[in-house]
C-alpha positions as CSV (number, residue, x, y, z in Angstrom):
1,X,-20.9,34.5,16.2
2,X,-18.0,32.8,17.9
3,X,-15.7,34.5,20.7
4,X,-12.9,34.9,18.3
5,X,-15.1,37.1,15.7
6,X,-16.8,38.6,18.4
7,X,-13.6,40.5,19.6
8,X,-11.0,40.0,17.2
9,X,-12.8,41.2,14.3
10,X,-14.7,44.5,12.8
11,X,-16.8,43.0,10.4
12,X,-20.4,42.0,10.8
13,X,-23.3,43.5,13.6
14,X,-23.5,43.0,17.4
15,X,-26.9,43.4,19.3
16,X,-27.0,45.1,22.3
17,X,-27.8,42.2,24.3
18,X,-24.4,40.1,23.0
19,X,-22.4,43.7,23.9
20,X,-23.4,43.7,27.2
21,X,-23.6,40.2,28.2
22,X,-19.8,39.4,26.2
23,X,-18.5,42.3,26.4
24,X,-19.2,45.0,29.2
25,X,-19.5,42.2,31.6
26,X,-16.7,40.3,30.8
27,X,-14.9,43.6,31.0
28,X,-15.7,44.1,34.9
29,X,-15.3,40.2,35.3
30,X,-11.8,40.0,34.3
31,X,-10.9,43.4,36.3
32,X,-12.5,42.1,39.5
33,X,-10.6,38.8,39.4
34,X,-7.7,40.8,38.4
35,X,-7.8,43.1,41.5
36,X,-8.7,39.9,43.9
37,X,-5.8,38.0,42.4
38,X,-3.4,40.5,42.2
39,X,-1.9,41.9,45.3
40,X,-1.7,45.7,44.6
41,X,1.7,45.7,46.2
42,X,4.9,44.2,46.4
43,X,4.5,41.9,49.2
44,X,6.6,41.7,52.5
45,X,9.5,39.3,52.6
46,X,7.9,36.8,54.4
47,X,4.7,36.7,52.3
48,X,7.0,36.9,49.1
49,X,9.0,33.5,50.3
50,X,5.9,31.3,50.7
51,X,3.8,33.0,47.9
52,X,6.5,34.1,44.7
53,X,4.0,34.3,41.9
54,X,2.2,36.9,43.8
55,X,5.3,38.4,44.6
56,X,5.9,38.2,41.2
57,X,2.8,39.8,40.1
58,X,2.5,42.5,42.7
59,X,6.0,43.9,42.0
60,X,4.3,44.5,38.3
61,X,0.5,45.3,39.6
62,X,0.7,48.4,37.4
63,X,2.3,47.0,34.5
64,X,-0.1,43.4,34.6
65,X,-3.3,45.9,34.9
66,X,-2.4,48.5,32.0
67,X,-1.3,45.1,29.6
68,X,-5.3,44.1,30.6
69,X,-7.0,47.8,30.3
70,X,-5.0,48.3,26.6
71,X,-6.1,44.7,25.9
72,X,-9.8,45.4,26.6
73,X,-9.9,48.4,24.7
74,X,-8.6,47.2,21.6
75,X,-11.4,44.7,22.2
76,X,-13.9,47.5,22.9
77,X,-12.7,49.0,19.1
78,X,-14.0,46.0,17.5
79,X,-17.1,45.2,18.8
80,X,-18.2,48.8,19.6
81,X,-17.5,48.9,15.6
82,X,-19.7,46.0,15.1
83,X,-22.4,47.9,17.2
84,X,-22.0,50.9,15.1
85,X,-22.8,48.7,12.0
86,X,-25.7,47.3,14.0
87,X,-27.2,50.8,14.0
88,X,-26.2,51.4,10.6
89,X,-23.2,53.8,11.1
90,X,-19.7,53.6,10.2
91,X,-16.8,52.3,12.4
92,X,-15.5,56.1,12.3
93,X,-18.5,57.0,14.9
94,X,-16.3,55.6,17.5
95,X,-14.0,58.6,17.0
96,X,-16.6,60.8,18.9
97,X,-15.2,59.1,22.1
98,X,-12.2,61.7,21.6
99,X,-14.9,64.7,22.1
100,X,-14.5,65.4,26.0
101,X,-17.9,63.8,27.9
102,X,-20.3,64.7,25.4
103,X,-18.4,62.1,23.0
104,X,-18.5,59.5,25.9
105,X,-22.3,59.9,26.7
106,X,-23.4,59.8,23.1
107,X,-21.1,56.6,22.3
108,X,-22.3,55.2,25.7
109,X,-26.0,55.9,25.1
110,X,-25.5,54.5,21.3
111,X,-23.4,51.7,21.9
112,X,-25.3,50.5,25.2
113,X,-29.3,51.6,24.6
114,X,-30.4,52.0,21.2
115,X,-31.7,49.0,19.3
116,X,-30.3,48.4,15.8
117,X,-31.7,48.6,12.5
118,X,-33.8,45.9,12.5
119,X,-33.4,44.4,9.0
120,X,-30.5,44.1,6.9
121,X,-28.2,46.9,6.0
122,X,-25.0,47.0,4.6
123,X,-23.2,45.8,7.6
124,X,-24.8,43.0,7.1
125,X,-27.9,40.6,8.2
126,X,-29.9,41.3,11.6
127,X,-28.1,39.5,14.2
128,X,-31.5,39.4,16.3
129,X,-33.2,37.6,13.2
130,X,-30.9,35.3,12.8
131,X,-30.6,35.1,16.0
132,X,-34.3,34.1,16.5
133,X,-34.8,32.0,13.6
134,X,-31.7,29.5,14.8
C-alpha cells in the first residue's frame, strides 16, 4: 500500500506492524522535528534580524503546531479506520474515542495490540498474507 492510500484513504486493512512503524512513529517524528525546528517563541530582535524564518515561525508556534496536530488526526481517522477493518469492525468503532478514558484505552489497546483477522473479510484481503507472499 502506498503512502498516499495509507493516510489519505479509508478503504482497505492495515496491520499493526504498518500502524505503528507509518503511523504512530511518523506521528512523534514530525512533532519532535517540529519542536527542534520551531522556536516556541517569538525571538528577540537581534535573533529575529539574522534568523526571519524563525522569526517567522515562532511568532505563529501555536498556530504552525495546531495546523500539524489537526493534520495528523485527520490522518489518524483513516488509518485507525483501516485497522478497524483489519480486525473486522466498522470505521464507526473509532467513535468510542469520544467515551472519556475508557474509549481511549479500548481504541488504544485495539488499534495498537490486537492482531487482525487473519483471513479475508469484508474489508478486504489479509494485508499480512499478502504481505508475505510478495
Amino acid at each position: 500500500m502506498s503512502w498516499g492510500q495509507f493516510f489519505f484513504s479509508p478503504y482497505g486493512r492495515v496491520r499493526r506492524r504498518d500502524y505503528w512503524l507509518r503511523c504512530v512513529l511518523v506521528f512523534f517524528a514530525v512533532m519532535l522535528l517540529a519542536l527542534v525546528l520551531l522556536p516556541p517563541a517569538p525571538l528577540p530582535p537581534p535573533f529575529a534580524q539574522e534568523h526571519p524564518i524563525a522569526a517567522f515561525l515562532g511568532q505563529y508556534f501555536p498556530e504552525v503546531m495546531l495546523g500539524i496536530i489537526l493534520l495528523f488526526n485527520v490522518l489518524f481517522v483513516f488509518v485507525g479506520i483501516k485497522r478497524c477493518h483489519d480486525l473486522n469492525l466498522s470505521g464507526w468503532f473509532l467513535l468510542l474515542y469520544f467515551i472519556p478514558w475508557i474509549g481511549n484505552l479500548i481504541i488504544f489497546v485495539m488499534l495498537g495490540f490486537i492482531a487482525g483477522t487473519p483471513s479475508p473479510n469484508r474489508f478486504g484481503p489479509d494485508p499480512k498474507q499478502r504481505a508475505e507472499t510478495a
